[in-house]
Backbone and ligand atoms as CSV (ligand in chain L), in Angstrom:
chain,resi,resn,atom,element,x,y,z
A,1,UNK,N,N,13.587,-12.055,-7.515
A,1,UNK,CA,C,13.619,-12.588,-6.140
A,1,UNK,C,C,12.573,-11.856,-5.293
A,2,UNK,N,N,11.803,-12.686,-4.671
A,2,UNK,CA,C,10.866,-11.827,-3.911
A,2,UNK,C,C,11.293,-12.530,-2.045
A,3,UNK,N,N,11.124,-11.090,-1.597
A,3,UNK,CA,C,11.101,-11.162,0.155
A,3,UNK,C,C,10.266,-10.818,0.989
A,4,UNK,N,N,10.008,-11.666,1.683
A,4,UNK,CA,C,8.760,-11.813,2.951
A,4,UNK,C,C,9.637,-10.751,4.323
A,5,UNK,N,N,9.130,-9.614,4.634
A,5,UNK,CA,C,9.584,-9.090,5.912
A,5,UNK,C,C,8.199,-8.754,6.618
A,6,UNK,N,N,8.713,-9.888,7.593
A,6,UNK,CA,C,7.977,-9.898,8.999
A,6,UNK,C,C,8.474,-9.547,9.921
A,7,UNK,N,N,7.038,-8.375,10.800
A,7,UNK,CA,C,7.860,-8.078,11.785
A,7,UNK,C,C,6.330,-8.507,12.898
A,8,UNK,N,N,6.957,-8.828,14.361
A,8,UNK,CA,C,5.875,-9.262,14.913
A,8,UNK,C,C,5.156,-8.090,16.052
A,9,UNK,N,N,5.105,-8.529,17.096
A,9,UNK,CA,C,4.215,-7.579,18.048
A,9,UNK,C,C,4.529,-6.714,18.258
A,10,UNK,N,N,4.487,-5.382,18.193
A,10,UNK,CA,C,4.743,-4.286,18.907
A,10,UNK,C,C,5.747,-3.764,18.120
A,11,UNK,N,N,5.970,-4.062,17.102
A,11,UNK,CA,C,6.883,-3.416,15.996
A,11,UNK,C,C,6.215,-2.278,15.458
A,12,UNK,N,N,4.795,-2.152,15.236
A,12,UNK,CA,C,4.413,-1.101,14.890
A,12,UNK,C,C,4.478,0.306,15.495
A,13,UNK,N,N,4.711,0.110,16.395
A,13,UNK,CA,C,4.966,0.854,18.120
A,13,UNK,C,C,6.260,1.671,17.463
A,14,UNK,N,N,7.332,1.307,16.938
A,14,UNK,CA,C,8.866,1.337,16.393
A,14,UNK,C,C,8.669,3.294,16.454
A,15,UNK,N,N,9.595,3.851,17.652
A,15,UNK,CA,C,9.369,5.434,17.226
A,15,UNK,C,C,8.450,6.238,18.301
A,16,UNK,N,N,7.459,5.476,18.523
A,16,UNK,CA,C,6.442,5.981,19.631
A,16,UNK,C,C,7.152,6.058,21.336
A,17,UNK,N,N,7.987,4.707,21.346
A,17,UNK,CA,C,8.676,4.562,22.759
A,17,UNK,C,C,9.714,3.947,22.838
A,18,UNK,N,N,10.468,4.170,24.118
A,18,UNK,CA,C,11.317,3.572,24.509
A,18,UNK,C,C,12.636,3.733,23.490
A,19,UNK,N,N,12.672,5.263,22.776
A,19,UNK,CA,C,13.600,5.246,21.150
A,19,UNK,C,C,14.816,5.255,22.245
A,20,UNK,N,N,15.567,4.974,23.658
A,20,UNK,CA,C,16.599,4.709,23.760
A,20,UNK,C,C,17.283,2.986,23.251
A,21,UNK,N,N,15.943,1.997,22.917
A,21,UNK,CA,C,16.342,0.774,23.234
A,21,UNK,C,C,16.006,0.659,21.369
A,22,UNK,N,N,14.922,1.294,20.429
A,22,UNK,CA,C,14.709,0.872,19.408
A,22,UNK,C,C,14.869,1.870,18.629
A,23,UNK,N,N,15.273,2.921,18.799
A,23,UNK,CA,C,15.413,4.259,18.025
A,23,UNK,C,C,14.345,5.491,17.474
A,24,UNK,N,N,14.292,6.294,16.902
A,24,UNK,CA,C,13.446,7.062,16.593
A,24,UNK,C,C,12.910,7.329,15.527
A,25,UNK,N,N,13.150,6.209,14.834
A,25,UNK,CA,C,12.591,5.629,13.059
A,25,UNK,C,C,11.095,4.922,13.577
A,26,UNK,N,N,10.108,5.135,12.282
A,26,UNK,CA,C,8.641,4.418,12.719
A,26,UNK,C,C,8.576,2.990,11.563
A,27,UNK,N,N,7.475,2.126,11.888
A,27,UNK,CA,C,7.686,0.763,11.168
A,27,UNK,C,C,7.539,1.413,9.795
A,28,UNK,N,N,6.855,2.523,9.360
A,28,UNK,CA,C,6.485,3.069,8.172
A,28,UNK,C,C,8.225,3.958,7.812
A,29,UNK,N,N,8.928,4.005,8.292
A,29,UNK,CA,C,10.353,4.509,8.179
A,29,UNK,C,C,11.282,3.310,7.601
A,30,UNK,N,N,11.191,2.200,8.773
A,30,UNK,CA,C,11.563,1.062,8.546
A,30,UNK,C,C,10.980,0.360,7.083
A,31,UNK,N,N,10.250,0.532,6.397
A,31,UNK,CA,C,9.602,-0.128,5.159
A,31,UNK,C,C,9.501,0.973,4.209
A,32,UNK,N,N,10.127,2.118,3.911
A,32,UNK,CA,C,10.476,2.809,3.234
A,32,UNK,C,C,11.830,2.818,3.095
A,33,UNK,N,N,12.904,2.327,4.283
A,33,UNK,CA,C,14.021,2.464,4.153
A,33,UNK,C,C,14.468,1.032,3.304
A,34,UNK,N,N,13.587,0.047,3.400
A,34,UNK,CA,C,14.117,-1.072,3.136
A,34,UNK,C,C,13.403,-1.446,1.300
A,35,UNK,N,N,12.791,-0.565,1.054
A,35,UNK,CA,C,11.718,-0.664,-0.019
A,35,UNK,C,C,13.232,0.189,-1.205
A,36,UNK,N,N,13.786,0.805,-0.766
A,36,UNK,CA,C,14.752,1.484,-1.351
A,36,UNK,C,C,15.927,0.669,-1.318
A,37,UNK,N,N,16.412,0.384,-0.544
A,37,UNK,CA,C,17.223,-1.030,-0.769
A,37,UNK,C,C,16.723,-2.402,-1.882
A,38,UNK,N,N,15.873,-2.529,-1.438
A,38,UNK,CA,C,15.338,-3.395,-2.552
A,38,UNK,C,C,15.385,-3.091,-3.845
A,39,UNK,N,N,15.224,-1.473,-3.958
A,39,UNK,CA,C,14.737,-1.492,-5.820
A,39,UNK,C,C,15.958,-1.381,-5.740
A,40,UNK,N,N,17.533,-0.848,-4.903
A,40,UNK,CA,C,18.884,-0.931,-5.488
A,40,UNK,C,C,19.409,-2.263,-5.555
A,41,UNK,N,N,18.971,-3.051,-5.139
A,41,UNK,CA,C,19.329,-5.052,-5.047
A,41,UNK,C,C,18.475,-5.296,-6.391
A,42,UNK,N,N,17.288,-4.842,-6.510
A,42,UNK,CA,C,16.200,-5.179,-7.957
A,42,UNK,C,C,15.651,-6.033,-7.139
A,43,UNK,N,N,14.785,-6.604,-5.833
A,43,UNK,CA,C,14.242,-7.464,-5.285
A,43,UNK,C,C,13.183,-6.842,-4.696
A,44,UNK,N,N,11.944,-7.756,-5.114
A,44,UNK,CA,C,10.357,-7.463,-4.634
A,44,UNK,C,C,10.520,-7.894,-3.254
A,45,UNK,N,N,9.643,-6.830,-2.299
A,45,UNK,CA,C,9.207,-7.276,-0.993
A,45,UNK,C,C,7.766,-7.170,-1.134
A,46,UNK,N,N,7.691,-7.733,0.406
A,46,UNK,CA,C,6.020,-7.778,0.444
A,46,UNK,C,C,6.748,-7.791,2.186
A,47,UNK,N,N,5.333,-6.488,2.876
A,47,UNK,CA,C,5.461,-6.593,4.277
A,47,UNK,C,C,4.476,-6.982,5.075
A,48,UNK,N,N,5.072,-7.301,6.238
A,48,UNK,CA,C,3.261,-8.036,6.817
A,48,UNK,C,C,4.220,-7.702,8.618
A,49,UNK,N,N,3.023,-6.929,8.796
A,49,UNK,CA,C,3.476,-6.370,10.399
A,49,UNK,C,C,1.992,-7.696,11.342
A,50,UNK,N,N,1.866,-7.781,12.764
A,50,UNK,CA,C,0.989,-8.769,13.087
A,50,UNK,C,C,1.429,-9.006,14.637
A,51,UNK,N,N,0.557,-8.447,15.279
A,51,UNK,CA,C,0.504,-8.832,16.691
A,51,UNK,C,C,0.082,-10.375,17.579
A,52,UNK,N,N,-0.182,-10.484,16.222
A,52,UNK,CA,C,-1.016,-11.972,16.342
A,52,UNK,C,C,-0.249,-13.168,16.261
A,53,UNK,N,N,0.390,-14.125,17.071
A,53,UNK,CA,C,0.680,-15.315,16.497
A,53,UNK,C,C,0.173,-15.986,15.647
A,54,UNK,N,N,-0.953,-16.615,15.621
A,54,UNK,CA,C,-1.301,-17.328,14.306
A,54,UNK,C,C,-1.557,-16.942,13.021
A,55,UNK,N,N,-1.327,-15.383,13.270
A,55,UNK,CA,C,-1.450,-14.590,11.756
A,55,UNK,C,C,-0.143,-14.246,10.988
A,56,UNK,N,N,1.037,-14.361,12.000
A,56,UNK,CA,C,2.515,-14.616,11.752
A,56,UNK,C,C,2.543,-16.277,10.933
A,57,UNK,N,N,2.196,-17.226,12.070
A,57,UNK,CA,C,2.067,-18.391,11.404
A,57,UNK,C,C,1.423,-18.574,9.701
A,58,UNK,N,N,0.556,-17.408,10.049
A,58,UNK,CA,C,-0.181,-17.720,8.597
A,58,UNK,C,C,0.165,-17.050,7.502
A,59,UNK,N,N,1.082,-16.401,7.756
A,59,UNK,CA,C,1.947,-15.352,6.795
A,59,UNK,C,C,3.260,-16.345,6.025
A,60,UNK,N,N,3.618,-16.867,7.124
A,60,UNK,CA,C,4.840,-17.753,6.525
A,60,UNK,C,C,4.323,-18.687,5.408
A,61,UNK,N,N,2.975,-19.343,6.030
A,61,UNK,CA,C,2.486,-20.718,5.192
A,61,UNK,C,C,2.193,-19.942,3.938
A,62,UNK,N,N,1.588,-18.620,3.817
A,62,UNK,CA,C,1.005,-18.651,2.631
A,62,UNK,C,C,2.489,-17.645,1.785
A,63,UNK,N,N,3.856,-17.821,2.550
A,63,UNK,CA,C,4.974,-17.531,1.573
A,63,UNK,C,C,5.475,-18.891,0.753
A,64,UNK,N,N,5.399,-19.724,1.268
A,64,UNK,CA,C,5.265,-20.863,0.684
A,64,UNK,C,C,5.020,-21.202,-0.945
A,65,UNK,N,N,6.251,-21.573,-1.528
A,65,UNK,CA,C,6.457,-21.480,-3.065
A,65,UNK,C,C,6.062,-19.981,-3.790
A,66,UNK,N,N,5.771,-18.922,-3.224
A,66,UNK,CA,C,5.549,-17.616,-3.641
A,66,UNK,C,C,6.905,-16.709,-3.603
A,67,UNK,N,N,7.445,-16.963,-1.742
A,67,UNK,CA,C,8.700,-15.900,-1.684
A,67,UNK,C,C,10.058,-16.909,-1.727
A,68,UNK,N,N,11.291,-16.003,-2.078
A,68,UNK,CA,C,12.528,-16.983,-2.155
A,68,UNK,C,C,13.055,-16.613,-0.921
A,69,UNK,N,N,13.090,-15.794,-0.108
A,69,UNK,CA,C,13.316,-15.495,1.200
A,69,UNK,C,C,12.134,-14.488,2.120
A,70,UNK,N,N,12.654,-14.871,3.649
A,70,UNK,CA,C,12.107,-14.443,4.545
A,70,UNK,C,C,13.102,-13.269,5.697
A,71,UNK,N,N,12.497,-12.260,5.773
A,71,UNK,CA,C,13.319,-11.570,7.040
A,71,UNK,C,C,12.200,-11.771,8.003
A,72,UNK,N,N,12.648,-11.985,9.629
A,72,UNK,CA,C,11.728,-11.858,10.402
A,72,UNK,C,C,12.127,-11.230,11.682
A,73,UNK,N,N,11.697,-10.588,12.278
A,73,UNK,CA,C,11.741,-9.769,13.997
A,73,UNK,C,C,10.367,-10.312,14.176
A,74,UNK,N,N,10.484,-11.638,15.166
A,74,UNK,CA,C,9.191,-11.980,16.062
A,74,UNK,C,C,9.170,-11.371,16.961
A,75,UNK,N,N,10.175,-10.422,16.949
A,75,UNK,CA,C,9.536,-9.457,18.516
A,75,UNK,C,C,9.514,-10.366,20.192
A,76,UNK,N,N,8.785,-10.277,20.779
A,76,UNK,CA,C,8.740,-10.974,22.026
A,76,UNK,C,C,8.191,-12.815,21.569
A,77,UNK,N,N,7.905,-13.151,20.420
A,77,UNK,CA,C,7.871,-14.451,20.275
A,77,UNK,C,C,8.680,-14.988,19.698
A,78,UNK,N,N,9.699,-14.554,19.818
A,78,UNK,CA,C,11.033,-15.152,19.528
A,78,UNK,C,C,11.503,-15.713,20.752
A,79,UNK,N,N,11.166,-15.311,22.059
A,79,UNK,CA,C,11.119,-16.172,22.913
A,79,UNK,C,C,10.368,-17.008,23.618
A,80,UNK,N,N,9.313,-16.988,23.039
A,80,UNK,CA,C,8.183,-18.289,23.243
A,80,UNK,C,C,7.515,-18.852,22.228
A,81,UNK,N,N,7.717,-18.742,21.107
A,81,UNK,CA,C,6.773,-19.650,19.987
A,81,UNK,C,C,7.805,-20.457,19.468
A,82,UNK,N,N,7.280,-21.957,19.736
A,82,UNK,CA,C,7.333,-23.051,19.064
A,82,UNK,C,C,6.596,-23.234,17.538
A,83,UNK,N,N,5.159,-22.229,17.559
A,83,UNK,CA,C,4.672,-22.230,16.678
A,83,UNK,C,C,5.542,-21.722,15.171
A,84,UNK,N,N,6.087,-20.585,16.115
A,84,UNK,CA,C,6.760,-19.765,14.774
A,84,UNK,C,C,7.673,-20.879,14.283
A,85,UNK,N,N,8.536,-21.523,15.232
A,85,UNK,CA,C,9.923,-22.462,14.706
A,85,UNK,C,C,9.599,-23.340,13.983
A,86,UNK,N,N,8.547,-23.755,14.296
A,86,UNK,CA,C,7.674,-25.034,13.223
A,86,UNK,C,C,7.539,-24.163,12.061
A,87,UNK,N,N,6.708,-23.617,11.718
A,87,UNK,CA,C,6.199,-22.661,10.453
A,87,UNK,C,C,7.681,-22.366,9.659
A,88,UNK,N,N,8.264,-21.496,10.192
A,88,UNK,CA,C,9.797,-21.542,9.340
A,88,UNK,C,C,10.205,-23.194,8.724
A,89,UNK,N,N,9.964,-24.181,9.772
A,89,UNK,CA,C,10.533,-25.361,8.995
A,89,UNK,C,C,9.865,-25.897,8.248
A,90,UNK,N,N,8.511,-25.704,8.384
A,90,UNK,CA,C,7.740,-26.465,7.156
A,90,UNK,C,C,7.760,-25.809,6.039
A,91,UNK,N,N,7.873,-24.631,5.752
A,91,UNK,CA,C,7.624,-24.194,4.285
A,91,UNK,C,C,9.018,-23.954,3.496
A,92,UNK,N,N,10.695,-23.776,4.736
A,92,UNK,CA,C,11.747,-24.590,4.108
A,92,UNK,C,C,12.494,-22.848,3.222
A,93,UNK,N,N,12.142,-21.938,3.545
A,93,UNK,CA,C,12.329,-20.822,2.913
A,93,UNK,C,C,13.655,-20.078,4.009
A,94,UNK,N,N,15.127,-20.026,2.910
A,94,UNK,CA,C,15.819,-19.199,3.625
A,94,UNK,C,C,14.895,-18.032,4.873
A,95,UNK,N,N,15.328,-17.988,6.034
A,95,UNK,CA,C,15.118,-17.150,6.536
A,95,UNK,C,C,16.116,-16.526,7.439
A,96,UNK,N,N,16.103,-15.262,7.704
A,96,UNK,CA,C,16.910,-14.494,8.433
A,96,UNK,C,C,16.180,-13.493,9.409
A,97,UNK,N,N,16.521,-14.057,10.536
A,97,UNK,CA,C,16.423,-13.340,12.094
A,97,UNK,C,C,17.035,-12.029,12.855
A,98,UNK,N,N,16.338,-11.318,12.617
A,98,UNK,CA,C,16.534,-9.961,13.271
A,98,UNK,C,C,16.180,-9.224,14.156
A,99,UNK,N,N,16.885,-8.870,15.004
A,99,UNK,CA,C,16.263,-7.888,16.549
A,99,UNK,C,C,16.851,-6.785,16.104
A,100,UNK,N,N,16.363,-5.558,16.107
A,100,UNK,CA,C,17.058,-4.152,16.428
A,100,UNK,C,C,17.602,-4.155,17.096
A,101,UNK,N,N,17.920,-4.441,18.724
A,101,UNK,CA,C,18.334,-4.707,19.860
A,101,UNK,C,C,19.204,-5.869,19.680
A,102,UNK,N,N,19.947,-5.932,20.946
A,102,UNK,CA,C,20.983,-7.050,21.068
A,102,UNK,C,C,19.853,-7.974,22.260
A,103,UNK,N,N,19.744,-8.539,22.073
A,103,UNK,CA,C,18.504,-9.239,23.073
A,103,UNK,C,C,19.503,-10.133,23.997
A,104,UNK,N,N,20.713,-10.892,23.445
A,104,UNK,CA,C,21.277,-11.629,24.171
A,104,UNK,C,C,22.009,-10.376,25.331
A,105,UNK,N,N,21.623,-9.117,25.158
A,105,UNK,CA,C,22.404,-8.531,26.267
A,105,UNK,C,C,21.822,-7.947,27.034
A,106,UNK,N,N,20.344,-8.098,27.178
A,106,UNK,CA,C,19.360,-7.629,28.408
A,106,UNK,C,C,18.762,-8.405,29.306
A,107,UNK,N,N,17.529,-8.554,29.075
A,107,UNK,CA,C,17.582,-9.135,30.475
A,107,UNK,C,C,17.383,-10.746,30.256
A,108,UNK,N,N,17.713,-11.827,31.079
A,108,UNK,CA,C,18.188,-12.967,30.537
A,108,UNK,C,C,17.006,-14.017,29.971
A,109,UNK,N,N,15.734,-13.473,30.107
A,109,UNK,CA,C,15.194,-14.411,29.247
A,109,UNK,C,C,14.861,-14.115,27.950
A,110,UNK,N,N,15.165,-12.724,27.151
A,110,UNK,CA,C,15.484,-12.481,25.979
A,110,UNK,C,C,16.766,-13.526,24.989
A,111,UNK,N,N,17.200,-14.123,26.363
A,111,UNK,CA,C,18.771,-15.123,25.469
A,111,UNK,C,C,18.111,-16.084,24.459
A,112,UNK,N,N,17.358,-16.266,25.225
A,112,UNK,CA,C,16.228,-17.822,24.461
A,112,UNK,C,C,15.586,-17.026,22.872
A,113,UNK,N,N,15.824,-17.851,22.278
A,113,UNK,CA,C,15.407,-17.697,20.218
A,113,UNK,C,C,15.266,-19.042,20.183
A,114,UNK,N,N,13.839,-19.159,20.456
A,114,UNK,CA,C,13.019,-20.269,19.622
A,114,UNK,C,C,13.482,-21.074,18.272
A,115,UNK,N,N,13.112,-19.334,17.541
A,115,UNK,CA,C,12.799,-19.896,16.107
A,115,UNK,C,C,14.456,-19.746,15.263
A,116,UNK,N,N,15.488,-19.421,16.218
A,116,UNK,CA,C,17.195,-19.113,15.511
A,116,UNK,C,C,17.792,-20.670,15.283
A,117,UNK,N,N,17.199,-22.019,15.483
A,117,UNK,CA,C,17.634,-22.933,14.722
A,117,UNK,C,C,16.957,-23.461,13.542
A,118,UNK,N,N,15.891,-21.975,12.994
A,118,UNK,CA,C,15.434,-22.682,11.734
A,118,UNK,C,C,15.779,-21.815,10.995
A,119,UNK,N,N,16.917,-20.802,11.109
A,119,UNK,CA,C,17.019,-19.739,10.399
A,119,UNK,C,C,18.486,-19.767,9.976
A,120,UNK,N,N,18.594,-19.300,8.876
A,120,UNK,CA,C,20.203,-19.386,8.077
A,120,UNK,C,C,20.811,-18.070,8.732
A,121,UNK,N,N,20.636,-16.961,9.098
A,121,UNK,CA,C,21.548,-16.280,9.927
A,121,UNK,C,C,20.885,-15.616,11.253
A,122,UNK,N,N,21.107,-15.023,12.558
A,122,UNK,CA,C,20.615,-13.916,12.829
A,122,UNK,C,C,21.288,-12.970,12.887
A,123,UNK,N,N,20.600,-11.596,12.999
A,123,UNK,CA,C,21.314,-10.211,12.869
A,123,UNK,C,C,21.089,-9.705,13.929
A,124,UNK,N,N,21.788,-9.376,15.171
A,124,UNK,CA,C,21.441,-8.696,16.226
A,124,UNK,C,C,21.768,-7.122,16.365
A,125,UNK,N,N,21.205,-5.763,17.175
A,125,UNK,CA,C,22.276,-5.344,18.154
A,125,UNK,C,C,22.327,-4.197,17.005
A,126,UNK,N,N,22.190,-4.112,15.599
A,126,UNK,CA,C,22.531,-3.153,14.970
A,126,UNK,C,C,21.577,-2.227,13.994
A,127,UNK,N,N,20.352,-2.379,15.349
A,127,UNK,CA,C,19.283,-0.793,14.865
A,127,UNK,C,C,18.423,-1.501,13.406
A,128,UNK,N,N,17.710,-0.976,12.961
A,128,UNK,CA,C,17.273,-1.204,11.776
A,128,UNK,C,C,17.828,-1.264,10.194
A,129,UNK,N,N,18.931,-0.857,10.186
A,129,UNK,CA,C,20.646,-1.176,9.640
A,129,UNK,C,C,20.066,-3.097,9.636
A,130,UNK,N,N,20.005,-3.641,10.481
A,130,UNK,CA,C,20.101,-4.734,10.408
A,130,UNK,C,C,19.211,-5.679,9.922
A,131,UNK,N,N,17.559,-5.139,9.264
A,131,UNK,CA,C,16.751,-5.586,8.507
A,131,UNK,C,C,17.546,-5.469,7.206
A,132,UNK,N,N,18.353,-4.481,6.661
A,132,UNK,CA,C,18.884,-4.023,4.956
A,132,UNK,C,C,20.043,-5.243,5.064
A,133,UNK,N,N,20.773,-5.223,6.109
A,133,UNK,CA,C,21.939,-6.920,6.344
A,133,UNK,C,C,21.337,-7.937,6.095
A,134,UNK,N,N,20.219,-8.288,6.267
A,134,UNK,CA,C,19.246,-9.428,6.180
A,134,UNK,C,C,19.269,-9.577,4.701
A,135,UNK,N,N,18.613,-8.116,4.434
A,135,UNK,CA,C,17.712,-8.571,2.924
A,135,UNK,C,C,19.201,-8.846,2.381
A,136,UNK,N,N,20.341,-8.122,2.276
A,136,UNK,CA,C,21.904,-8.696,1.157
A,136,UNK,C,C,22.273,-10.101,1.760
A,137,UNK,N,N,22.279,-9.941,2.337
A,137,UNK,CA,C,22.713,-11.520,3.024
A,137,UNK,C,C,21.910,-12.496,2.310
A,138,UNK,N,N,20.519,-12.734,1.997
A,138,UNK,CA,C,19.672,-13.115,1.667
A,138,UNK,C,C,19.728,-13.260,-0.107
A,139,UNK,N,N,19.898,-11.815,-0.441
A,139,UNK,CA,C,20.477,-11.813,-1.889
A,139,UNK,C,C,21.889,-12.176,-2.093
A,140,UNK,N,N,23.051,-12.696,-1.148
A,140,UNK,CA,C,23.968,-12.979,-1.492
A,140,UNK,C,C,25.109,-12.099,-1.807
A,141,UNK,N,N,24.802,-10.995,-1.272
A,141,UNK,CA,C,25.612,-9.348,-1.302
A,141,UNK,C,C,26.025,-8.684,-0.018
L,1,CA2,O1,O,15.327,-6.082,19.496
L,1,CA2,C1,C,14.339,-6.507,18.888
L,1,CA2,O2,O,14.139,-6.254,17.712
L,1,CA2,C2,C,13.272,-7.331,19.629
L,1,CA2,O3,O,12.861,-8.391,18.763
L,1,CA2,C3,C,12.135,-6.383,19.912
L,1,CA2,C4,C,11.013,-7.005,20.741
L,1,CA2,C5,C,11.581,-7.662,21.990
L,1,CA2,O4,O,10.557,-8.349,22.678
L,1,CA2,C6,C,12.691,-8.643,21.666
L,1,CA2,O5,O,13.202,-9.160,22.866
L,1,CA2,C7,C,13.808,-7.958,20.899
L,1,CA2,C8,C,10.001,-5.949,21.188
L,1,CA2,C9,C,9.487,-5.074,20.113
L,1,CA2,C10,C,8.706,-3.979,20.767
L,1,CA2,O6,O,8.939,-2.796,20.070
L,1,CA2,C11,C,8.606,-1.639,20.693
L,1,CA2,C12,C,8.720,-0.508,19.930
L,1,CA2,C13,C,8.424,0.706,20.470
L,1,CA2,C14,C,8.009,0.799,21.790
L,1,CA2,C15,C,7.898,-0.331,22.545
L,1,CA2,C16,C,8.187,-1.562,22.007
């Protein structure tokens, strides 16, 4: 089984600031922690960090018949890309939605998730804990 984890803008940031709202783990923490989960599930990842919308977009298309699932944190385009919600539906690949943060509990235009009606679960609210929920959920564990 191979997994696509995307994370979008300012995820790389993860550790540098604001560790009351995202904690004090770095994206390179976050993909070591989850790289170890994987070899205990036995499931290949592949990571792709991207500030870029259309390079998110272009990450999904080219998972397309390659990965059997997707984790994703669009970060702040989870509340404005249409692009992303399209891309999840065309290539048709379980995916699972994740914020570190509880987004539905700050400030109110974080409520809005674009891309959470093309996705088989989201995971809110529970730190980076909640990328490793993704990937079992995903494997069915
Ligand atoms: O809670 C989440 O995971 C979010 O997807 C994070 C996004 C935010 O726009 C969403 O509303 C919720 C922001 C990621 C920015 O990450 C930073 C990390 C360190 C310092 C500053 C920002």
């Amino acid at each position: 089984m191979r997994i696509l984890i995307l994370n979008g803008p300012n995820l790389n940031m993860l550790g540098v600031r604001e560790p009351e709202i995202y904690g004090h783990e770095t994206y390179d923490d976050l993909c070591s922690m989850l790289q170890k989960e994987a070899d205990a599930l036995g499931v290949s990842l592949e990571f792709y960090q991207s500030n870029h919308e259309g390079a998110l977009v272009d990450a999904i298309q080219r998972a397309y018949g390659v990965m059997d699932g997707i984790v994703i944190n669009p970060g702040a385009y989870t509340h404005t890309s249409v692009a992303l919600l399209d891309a999840v539906k065309a290539v048709g690949i379980p995916t699972v939605e994740v914020h570190i943060s509880d987004p539905d509990t700050r400030e109110p235009f974080r409520a809005v998730s674009y891309i959470r009606s093309a996705c088989v679960e989201t995971i809110k609210g529970r730190g980076m804990r909640g990328y490793a929920d993704a990937l079992r959920f995903l494997c069915g564990k």
